[in-house]
FIFI-618004 format. One record per residue: z, y, x of N, C-alpha, C in turn; residue in one letter. Coordinates in steps of 0.2 Angstrom, whole numbers, padded with zeros to 4 digits, always signed. Example, Ala and Ser with C-alpha at 12.3 -4.5 7.8 and 13.67 -1.06 7.14 Angstrom:
+0039-0028+0066+0039-0022+0062+0039-0016+0066A
+0035-0011+0064+0036-0005+0068+0039+0000+0064S
***
This chain:
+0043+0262-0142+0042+0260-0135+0040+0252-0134X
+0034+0250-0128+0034+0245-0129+0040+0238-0127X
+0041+0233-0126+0045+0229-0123+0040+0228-0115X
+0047+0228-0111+0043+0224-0107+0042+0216-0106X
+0035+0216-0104+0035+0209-0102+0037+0204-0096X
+0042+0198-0099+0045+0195-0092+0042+0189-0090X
+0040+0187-0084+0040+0182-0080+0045+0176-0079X
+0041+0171-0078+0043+0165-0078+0050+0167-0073X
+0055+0165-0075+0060+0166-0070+0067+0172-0072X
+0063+0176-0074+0066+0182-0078+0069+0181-0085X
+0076+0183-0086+0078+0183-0093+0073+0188-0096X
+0075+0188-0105+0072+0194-0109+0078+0198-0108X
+0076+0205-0111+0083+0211-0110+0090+0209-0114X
+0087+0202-0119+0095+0201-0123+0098+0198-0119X
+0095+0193-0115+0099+0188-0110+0101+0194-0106X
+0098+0197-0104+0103+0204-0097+0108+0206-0101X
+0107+0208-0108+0114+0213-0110+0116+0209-0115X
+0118+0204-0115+0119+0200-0121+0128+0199-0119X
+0130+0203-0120+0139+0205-0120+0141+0199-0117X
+0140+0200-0109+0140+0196-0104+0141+0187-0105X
+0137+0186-0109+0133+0179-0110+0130+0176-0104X
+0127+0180-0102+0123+0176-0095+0126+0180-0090X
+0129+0189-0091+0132+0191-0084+0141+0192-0087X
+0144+0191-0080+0152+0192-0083+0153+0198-0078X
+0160+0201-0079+0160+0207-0077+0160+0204-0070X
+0158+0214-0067+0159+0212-0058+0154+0218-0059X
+0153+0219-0051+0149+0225-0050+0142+0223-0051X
+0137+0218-0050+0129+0217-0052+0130+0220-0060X
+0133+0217-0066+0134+0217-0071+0135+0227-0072X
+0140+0230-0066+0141+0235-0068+0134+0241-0066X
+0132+0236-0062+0125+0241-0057+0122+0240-0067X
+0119+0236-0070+0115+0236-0075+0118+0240-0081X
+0124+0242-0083+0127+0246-0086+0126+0252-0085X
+0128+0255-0079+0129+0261-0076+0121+0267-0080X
+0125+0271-0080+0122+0276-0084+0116+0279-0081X
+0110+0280-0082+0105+0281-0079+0102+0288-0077X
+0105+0294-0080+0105+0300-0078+0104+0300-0072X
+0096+0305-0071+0096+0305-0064+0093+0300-0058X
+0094+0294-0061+0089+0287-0058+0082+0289-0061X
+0078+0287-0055+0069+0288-0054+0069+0281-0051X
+0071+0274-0050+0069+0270-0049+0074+0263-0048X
+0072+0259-0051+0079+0254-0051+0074+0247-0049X
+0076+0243-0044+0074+0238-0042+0079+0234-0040X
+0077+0226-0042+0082+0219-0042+0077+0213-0038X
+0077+0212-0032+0075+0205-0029+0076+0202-0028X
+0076+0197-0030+0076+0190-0030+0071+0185-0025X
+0074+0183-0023+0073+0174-0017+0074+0169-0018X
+0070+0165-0022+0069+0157-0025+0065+0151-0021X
+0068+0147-0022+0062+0143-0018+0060+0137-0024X
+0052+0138-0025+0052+0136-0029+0045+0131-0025X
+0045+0123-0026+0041+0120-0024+0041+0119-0016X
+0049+0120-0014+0048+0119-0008+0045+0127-0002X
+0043+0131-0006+0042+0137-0004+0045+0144-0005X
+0049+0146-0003+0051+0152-0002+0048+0160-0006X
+0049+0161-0013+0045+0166-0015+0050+0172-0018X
+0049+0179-0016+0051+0184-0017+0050+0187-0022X
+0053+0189-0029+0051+0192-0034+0058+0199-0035X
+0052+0203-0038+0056+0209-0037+0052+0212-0043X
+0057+0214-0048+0057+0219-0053+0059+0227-0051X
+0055+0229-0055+0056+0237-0054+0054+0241-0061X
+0059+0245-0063+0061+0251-0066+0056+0259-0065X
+0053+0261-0067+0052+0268-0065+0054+0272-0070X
+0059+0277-0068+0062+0281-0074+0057+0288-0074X
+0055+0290-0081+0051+0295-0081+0059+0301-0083X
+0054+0310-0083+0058+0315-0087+0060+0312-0094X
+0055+0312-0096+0055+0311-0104+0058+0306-0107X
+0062+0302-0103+0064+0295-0105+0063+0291-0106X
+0055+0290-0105+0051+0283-0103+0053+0280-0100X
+0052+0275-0099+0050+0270-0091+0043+0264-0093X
+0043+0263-0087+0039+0259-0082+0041+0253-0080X
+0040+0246-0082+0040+0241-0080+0036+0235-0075X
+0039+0234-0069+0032+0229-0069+0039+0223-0062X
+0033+0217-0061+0036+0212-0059+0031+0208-0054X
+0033+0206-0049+0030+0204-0043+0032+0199-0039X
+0028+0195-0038+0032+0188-0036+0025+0189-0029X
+0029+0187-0022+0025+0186-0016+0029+0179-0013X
+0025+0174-0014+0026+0168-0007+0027+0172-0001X
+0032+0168+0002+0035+0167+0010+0033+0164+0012X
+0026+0162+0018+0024+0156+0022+0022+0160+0027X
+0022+0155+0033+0024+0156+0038+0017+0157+0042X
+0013+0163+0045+0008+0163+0046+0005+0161+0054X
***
């Protein structure tokens, strides 16, 4: 399976699971544990302001039948139009 690749901002998968090294227990920690049976899509937004301007980034999961998934990652500025 490929890895997925992470964006500026985003941990790698060791930092997420790295026996609560960067996460301590609690329920976010328990949402990325939880057992995936049955999930078709897992997504985490995030709201940074970075330079002053407000940017939305959002990760997304798509879980296949056959156990695959799908990664991808999306960052949109928030300006005022």
């Amino acid at each position: 399976m490929i890895e997925p690749v992470y964006e500026k901002g985003y941990p790698n998968w060791d930092a997420v699971n790295n026996k609560g090294k960067y996460m301590t227990d609690g329920p976010f920690k328990a949402a990325f544990d939880a057992d995936t049976s049955g999930v078709v899509r897992r997504e985490i937004t995030t709201y940074r302001m970075e330079n002053g301007m407000m940017v939305k980034e959002t990760a997304v999961r798509d879980y296949y039948k056959d156990g695959d998934y799908h990664d991808t990652i999306n960052s949109m500025p928030l300006v005022e139009r």
